[in-house]
C-alpha positions in Angstrom: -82.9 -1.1 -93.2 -81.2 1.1 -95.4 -77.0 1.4 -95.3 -74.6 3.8 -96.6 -70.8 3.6 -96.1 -69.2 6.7 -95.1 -65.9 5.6 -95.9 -62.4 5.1 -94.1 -61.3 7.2 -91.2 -58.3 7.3 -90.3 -58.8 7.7 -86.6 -60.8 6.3 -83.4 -60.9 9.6 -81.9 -62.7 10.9 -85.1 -64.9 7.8 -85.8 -65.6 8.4 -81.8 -66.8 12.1 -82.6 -68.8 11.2 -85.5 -70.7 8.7 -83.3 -71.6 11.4 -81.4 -72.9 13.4 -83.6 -74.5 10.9 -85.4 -76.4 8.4 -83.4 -79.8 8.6 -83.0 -80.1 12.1 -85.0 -83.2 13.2 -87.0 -86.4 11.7 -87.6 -84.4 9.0 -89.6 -82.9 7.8 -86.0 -79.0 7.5 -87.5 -77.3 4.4 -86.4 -73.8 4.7 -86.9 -71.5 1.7 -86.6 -68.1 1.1 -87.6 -65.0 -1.6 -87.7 -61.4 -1.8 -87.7 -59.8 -2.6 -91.5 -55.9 -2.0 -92.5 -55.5 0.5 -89.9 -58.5 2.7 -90.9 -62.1 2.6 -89.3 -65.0 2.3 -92.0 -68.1 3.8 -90.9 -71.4 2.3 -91.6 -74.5 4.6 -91.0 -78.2 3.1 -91.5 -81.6 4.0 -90.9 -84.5 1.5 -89.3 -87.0 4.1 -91.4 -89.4 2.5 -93.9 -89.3 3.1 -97.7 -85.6 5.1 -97.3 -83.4 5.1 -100.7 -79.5 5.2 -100.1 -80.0 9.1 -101.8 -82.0 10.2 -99.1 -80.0 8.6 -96.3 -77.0 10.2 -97.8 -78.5 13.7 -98.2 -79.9 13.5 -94.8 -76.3 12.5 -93.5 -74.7 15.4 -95.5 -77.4 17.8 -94.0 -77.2 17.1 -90.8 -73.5 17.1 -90.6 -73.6 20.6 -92.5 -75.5 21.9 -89.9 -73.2 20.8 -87.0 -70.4 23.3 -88.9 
């Protein structure tokens, strides 16, 4: 499993949309988690897909969410 951190948001409501967005998306299957720290919600996002460097989760992430613009 590969993990990125997509840093602190400051929000549920947001980490709640991001989720949305997120989960389950592309061929990389996105699973987004998150918890509660110093009143901000870090947001974990991770990939089950074989052989997947951090760079190429990241991109993907950064893709995708470019797209939903």
């Amino acid at each position: 499993m590969t993990t990125i951190e997509l840093g602190n948001i400051r929000s549920k409501e947001q980490v709640e949309k991001l989720i949305l967005k997120l989960n389950g998306k592309t061929y990389m299957n996105f699973i987004v988690s998150y918890s509660i720290s110093a009143g901000n919600y870090p947001v974990i996002i991770s990939t089950d897909r074989p052989n997947t460097s951090e760079d190429e989760l990241k991109n993907m992430v950064l893709w995708y969410l470019a797209l939903e613009l």
